[in-house]
RODO-772986 format. One record per residue (C-alpha): x, z, y. Coordinates in steps of 0.5 Angstrom, whole numbers, padded with zeros to 4 digits, always signed. Example, Ala and Ser with C-alpha at 12.3 -4.5 7.8 and 13.67 -1.06 7.14 Angstrom:
+0025+0016-0009 +0027+0014-0002 
//
This chain:
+0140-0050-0052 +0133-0048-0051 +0133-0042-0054 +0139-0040-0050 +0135-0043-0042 +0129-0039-0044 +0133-0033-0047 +0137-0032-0039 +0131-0031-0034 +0128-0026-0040 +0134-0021-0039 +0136-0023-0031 +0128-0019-0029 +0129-0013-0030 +0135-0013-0026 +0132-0017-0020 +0127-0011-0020 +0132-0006-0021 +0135-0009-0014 +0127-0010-0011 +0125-0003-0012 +0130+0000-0007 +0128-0005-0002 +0122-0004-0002 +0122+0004-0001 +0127+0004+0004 +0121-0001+0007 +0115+0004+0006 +0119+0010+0008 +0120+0006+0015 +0113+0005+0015 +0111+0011+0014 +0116+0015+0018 +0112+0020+0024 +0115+0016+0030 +0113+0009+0028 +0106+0012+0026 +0105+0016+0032 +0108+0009+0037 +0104+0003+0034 +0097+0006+0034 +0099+0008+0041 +0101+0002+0044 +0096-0002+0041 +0090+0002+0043 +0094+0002+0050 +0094-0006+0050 +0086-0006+0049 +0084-0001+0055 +0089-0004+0059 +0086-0012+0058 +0079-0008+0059 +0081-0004+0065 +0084-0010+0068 +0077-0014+0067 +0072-0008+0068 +0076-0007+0074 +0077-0014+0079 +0070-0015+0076 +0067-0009+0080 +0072-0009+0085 +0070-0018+0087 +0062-0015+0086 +0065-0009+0091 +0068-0013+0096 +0063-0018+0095 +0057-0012+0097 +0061-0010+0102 +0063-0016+0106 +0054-0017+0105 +0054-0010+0108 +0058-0012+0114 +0055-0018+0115 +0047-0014+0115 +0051-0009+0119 +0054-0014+0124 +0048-0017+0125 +0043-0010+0126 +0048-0009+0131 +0048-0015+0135 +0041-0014+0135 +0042-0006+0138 +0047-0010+0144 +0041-0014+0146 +0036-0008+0147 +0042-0003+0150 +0042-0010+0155 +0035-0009+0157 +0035-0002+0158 +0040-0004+0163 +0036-0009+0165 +0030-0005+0166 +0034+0001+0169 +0035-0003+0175 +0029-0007+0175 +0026+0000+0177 +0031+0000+0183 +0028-0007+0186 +0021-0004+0184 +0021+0001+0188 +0025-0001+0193 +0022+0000+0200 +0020-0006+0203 +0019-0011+0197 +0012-0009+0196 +0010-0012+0204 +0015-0017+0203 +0012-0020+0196 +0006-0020+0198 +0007-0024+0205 +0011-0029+0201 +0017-0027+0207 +0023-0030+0202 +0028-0029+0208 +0026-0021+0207 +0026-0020+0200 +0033-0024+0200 +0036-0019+0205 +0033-0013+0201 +0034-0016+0194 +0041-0019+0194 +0045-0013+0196 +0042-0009+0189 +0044-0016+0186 +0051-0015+0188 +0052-0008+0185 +0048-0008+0179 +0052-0014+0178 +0044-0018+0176 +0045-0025+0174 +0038-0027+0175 +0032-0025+0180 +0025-0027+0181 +0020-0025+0185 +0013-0027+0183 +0006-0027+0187 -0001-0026+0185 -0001-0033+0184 +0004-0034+0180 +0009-0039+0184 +0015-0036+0185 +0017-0033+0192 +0024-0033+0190 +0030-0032+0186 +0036-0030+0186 +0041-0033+0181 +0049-0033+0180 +0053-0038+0178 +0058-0037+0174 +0063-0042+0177 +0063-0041+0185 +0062-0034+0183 +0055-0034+0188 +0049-0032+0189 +0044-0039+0189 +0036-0037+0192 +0030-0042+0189 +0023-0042+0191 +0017-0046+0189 +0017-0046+0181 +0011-0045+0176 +0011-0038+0172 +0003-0037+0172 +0004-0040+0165 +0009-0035+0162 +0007-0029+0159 +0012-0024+0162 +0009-0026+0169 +0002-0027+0166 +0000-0020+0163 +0004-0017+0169 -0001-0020+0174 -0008-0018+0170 -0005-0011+0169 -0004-0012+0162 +0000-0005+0158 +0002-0003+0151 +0004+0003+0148 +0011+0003+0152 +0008+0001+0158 +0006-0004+0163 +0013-0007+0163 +0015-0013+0159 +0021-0017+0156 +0022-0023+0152 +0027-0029+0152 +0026-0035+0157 +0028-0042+0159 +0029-0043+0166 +0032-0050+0170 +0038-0045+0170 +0038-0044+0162 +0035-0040+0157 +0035-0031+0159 +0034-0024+0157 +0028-0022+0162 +0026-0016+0163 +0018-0015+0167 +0015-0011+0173 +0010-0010+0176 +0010-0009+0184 +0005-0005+0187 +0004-0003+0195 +0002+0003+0198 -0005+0003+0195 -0003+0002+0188 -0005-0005+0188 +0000-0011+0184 +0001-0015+0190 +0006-0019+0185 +0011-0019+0180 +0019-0017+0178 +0024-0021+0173 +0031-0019+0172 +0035-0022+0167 +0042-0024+0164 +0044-0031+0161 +0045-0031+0154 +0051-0034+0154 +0053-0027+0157 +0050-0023+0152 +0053-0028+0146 +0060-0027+0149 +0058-0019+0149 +0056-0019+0143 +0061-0023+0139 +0066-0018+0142 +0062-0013+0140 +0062-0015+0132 +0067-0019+0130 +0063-0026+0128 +0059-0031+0132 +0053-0030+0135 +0047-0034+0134 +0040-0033+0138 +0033-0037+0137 +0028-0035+0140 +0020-0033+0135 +0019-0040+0133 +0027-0041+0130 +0029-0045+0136 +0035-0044+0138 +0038-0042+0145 +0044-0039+0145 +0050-0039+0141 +0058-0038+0141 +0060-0043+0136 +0063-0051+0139 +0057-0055+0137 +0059-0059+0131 +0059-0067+0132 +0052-0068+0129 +0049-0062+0134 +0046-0056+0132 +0040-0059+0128 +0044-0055+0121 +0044-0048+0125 +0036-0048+0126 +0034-0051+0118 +0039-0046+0116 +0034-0041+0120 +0028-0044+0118 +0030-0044+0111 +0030-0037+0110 +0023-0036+0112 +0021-0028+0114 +0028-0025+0115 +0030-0020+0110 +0034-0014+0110 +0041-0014+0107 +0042-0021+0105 +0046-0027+0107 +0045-0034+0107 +0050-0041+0106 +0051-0046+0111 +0055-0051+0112 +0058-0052+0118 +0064-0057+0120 +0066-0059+0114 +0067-0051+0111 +0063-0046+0108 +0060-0040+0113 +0056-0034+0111 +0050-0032+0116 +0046-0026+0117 +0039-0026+0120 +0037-0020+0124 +0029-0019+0129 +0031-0017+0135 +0026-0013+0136 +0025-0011+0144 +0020-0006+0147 +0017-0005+0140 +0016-0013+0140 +0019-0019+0136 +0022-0024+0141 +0027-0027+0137 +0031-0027+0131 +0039-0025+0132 +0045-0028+0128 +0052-0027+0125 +0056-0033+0122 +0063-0031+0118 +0067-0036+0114 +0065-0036+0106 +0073-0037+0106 +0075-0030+0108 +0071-0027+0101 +0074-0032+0097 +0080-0030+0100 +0080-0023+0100 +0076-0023+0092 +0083-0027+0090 +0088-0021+0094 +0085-0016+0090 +0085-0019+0082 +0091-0021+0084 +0093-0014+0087 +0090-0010+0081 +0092-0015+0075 +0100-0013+0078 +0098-0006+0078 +0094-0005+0071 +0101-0009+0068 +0105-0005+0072 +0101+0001+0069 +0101-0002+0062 +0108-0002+0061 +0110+0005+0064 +0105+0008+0060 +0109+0004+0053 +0115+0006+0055 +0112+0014+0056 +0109+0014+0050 +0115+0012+0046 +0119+0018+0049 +0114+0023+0048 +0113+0021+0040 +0120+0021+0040 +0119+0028+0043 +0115+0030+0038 +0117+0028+0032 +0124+0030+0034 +0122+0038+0033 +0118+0036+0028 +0123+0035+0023 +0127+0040+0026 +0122+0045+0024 +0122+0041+0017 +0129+0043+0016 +0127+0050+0018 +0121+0051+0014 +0125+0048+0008 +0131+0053+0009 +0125+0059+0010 +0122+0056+0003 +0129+0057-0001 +0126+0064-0003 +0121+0066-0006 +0115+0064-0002 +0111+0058-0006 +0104+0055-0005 +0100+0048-0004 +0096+0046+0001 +0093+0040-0003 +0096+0036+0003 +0099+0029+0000 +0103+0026+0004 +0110+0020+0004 +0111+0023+0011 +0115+0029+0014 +0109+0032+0016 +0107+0033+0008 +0114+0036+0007 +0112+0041+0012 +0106+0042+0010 +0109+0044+0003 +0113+0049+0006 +0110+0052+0010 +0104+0054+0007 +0109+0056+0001 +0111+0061+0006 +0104+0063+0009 +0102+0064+0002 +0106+0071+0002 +0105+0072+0008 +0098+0072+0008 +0098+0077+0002 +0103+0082+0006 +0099+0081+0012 +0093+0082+0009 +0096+0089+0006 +0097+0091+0013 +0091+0089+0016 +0087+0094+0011 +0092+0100+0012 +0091+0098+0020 +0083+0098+0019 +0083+0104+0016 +0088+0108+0021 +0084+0105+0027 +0076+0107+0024 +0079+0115+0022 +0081+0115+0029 +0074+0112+0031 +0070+0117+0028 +0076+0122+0031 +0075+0120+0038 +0067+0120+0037 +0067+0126+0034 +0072+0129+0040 +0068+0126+0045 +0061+0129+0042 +0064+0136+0042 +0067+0135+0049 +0059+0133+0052 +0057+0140+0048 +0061+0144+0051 +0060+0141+0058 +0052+0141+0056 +0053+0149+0055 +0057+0150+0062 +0052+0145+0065 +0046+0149+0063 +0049+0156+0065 +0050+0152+0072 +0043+0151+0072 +0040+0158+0070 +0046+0161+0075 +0042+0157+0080 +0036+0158+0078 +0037+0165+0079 +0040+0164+0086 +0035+0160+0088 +0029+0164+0086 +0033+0170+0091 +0034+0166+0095 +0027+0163+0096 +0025+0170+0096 +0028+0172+0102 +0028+0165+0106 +0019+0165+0105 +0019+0172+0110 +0023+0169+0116 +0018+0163+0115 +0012+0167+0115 +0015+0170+0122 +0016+0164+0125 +0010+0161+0124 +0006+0168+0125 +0010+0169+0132 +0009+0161+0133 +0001+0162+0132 +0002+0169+0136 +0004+0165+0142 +0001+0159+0141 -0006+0165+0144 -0003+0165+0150 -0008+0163+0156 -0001+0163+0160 +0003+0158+0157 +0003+0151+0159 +0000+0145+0155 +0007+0142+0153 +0010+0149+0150 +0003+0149+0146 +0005+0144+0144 +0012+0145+0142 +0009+0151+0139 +0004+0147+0134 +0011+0143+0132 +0014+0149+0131 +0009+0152+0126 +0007+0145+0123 +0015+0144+0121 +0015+0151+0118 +0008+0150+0113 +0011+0145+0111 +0018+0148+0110 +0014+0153+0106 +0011+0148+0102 +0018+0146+0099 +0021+0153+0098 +0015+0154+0094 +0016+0148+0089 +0023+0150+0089 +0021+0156+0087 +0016+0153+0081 +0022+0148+0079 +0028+0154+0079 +0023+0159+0074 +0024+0157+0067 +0018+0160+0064 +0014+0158+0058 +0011+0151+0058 +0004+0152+0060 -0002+0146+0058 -0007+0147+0063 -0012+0142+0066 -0010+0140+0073 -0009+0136+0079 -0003+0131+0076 -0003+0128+0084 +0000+0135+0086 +0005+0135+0081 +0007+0128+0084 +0007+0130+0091 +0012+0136+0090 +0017+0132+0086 +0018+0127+0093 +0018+0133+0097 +0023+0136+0093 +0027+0130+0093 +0025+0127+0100 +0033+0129+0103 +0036+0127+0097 +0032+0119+0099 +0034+0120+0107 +0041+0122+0105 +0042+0115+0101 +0038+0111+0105 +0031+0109+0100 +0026+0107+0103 +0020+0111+0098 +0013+0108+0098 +0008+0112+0093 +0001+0108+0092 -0002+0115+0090 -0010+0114+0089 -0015+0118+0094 -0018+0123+0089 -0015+0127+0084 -0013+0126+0077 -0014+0132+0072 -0010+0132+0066 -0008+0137+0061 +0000+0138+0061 +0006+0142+0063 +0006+0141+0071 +0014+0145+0071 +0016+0140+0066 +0012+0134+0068 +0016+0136+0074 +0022+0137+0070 +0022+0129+0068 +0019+0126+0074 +0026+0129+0079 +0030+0127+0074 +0027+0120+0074 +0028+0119+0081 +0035+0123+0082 +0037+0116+0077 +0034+0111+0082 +0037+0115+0087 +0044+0114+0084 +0042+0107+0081 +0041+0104+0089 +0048+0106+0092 +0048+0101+0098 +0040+0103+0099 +0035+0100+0097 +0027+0102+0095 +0023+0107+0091 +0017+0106+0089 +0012+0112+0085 +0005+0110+0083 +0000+0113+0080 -0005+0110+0076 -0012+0113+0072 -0015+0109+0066 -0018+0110+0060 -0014+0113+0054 -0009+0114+0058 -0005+0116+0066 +0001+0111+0068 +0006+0115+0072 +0012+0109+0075 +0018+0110+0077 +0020+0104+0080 +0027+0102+0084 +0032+0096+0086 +0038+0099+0084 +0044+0095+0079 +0040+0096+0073 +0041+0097+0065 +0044+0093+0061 +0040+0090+0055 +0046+0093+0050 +0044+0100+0053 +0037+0099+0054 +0036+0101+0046 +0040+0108+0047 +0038+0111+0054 +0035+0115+0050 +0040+0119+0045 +0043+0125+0047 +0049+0124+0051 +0049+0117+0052 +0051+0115+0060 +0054+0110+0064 +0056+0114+0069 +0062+0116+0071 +0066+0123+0067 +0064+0129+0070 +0057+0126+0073 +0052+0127+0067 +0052+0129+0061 +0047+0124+0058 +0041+0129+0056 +0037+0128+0063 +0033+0122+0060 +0033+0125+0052 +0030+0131+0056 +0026+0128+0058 +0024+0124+0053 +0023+0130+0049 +0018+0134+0054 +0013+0128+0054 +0013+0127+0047 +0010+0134+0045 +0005+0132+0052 +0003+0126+0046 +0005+0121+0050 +0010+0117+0051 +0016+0114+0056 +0017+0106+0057 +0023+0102+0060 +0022+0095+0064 +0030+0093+0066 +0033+0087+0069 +0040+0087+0071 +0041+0086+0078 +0034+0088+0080 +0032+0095+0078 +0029+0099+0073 +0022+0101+0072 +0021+0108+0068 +0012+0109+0066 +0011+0116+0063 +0004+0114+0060 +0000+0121+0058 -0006+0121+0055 -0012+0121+0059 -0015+0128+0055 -0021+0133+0057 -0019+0140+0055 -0021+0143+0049 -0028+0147+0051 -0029+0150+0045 -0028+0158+0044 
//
């Protein structure tokens, strides 16, 4: 029996494996399916930034409004302040009037309070003034003119003490700053506390004879300023007591609102301060109030503490909705778009696999359990024959495409020969025409300028027509000094090394090319030096080189521009500069300027031998020919000859 019990569960585990391995591949092929692989990691990584999101977020958005409703607050309060100053420059406008209203003067200083009533009290009543006083050199007040509010008139008063106030005394012993000898401040008088503006009166000999004071009750101005910021006011004078404010006073008076002032010390920019009012939190912002650059008081303005809680708890709440909101249509778009993917992924593994049914074999050494591997695999058996047919291919094509290269260059080499060989016929043929026509245009100059000499003899011609004539033989020297550097350019003789004046060669080659320069708008300055510069060389093809320089420059400033031509003298050599502002030369070609018939230029516009010409010429002078280039800027060319006495020996 024992045997028999221990014989049974040995025979029943490899079934129970049997049945297990299944199971468990069908599992890890689930797990390993494309779509789960491309889901789950898509929904965890989008939980995680969407809970940090969210925190990032309602932290910066509570931070934000936190700073705004700070901001608002300092803003509020500036803003109160600018409401009192723009008061007293309304104050002002219409003290000016009382001051200088004809008859207050005579009337203050024989105290006629009667008459300063009749003068005062119609321009109380359109300046729409709360409080006038009007003020003698001792002191006392003459009268004042103050509203009440309840039985809308004006009531008069006389006989008070304002010898010990400082708007009056510094009025009455002629006192000024730099704004002048007007002042404001904030003072408390039997009928409440004011905003007064001060001004002295002067009679007919300039002489204070007494003084002015207009001013506006702060309960107005608070009101105003209320109105104005959205907040209520409040109003203490340079000593932090208070004066006037649009908060109901608590039951245990205003004695929190003047500690709450006297505990922020010097008052600061942008920052608010807690107070307990009513039993609730407020928030205040304290402002100088500064009036006629002077400090007279401080300005306040008090919101509720409740209406950034509030507003901070409105907002997390809002962006804690719209980030899960965001959450859960992100998953559900990433679950469509990983189904999208993986939909035409097993497709084309089906079609790939079909395509691999052939004769296409080869290993990406990509080990995968998903269906990415299987693609893969057949793909890159695929590729394989692909690539060596492709590469076949690829080297006919290469082949084809460099025999026809060096075809095309060959072409291209023929085609420059054969417009190099008409274009130097062209040349010669001009040559020739030129040297003719030279010939025969040099004799009617001569005629011309003999017949204008001849006439200029005349003792009978008047001062004016001797003078056209001067114009007139002047134009035709110099007409005759272009046919004759014509002529020197058109004959072909053979190079000649002489020791002379290269200044002169330089000189002929602008006047030569001077229409081709007027003609496109370029400005030429030639820095030459004063004396001559000797130097043994060709001048005809020096010549040669130098027009040809300046036709380039020409051609590379289409839209006009400058050329500058200098000349230069040292000790082992003499510097010739062609200098433009034109397009410039690429660096790419700087290398092959020189090759015989490289050119940007347009088909049929040059041949390419201008500048290897050139090159040549000065290379059998034993110089050399250097090129400075920036695209976009211009092009300098520097002929550099050698500075050579001639040999003087026979």
């Amino acid at each position: 029996m024992e045997v028999s019990i221990g014989s049974a569960p040995t025979k029943a585990d490899p079934q129970e494996s049997q049945l297990q391995a299944p199971s468990t591949r069908r599992w890890l092929r689930r797990l390993a399916n494309l779509r789960t692989e491309l889901i789950v990691p898509y929904i965890i990584l989008t939980l995680l930034i969407a809970m940090v999101g969210m925190f990032v977020v309602t932290r910066l958005v509570t931070s934000s409004i936190r700073e705004r409703f700070v901001n608002q607050m300092v803003e509020a309060s500036r803003v109160a302040a600018d409401g009192v100053v723009r008061q007293e420059q309304r104050n002002l406008a219409a003290l000016r009037l009382l001051v200088f209203t004809e008859g207050v003067a005579p009337a203050l200083a024989q105290r006629d309070a009667d008459e300063l009533q009749k003068l005062l009290l119609p321009l109380a009543l359109n300046n729409r003034s709360e409080v006038i006083t009007a003020v003698d050199l001792d002191g006392r007040e003459v009268l004042t003119l103050a509203y009440e509010p309840e039985t809308k008139q004006y009531l008069a008063a006389t006989s008070a003490d304002f010898s010990q106030v400082e708007l009056v005394t510094s009025i009455l012993q002629g006192a000024a700053d730099e704004t002048g000898d007007k002042f404001a401040g904030l003072l408390t008088t039997p009928q409440g506390p004011y905003l007064f503006t001060s001004a002295p009166v002067q009679n007919a000999k300039n002489e204070v004879v007494g003084a002015l004071l207009i001013g506006t009750r702060l309960s107005t101005l608070s009101a105003d300023l209320k109105t104005q910021t959205s907040a209520d006011v409040v109003l203490l004078d340079r000593q932090g007591q208070l004066l006037n404010t649009t908060l109901p006073e608590p039951e245990g008076g205003y004695g929190e609102l003047e500690r709450a002032a006297a505990a922020v010390g010097p008052i600061e920019s942008a920052a608010t301060h807690d107070l307990q009012l009513y039993g609730r939190g407020y928030q205040i912002a304290f402002t100088p109030l500064l009036i006629r650059q002077k400090t007279v008081g401080n300005v306040g303005v008090v919101l509720p503490s409740n209406y950034l809680i509030d507003t901070e708890a409105t907002s997390r709440n809002t962006f804690s909705l719209i980030f899960a909101f965001i959450t859960i249509a992100v998953i559900v778009l990433g679950y469509l778009l990983s189904t999208s993917i993986a939909r035409p992924i097993l497709r084309l593994r089906t079609l790939s696999q079909a395509v691999a049914a052939g004769d296409l074999n080869q290993k990406t050494q990509l080990d995968r359990p998903d269906e990415i591997g299987e693609l893969a695999e057949a793909f890159d058996t695929m590729t394989q024959h692909l690539r060596e047919r492709t590469d076949e291919a690829a080297r006919l094509y290469a082949e084809t495409v460099q025999r026809n290269a060096e075809l095309a260059e060959i072409n291209v080499r023929l085609q420059n020969a054969q417009q190099q060989l008409v274009q130097s016929e062209k040349l010669a043929a001009v040559g020739q025409l030129t040297a003719g026509i030279v010939h025969d245009v040099k004799n009617p100059l001569a005629v011309i300028k003999g017949l204008a000499e001849s006439l200029q003899e005349e003792p009978e011609l008047k001062p004016y027509a001797k003078k056209d004539l001067g114009v007139i033989r002047e134009s035709a020297t110099k007409a005759n000094q272009i046919v004759s550097d014509l002529l020197t350019f058109s004959r072909q003789s053979t190079p000649e090394m002489k020791h002379q004046d290269l200044k002169a060669t330089v000189e002929a080659a602008l006047r030569i090319t001077a229409y081709l320069t007027r003609k496109a708008q370029v400005q030429v300055i030639a820095t030459l030096p004063e004396q001559t510069v000797y130097v043994t060389y060709d001048a005809q093809q020096v010549e040669q080189v130098l027009i040809n320089l300046i036709q380039n420059a020409i051609q590379a400033m289409p839209q006009g521009g400058t050329l500058r031509v200098s000349l230069s003298q040292a000790t082992e050599a003499i510097a010739l500069a062609v200098q433009d502002t034109g397009v410039g030369i690429p660096p790419e070609n700087l290398r092959r300027i020189f090759d015989p018939f490289f050119t940007t230029k347009p088909e049929g516009e040059g041949t390419g031998l201008g500048l290897s010409v050139g090159y040549g010429i000065i290379g059998r002078h034993h110089g050399r020919i250097d090129v400075e280039s920036v695209v976009g800027e211009g092009t300098t060319f520097t002929i550099l000859l050698p500075n050579r006495q001639p040999d003087t020996t026979a």
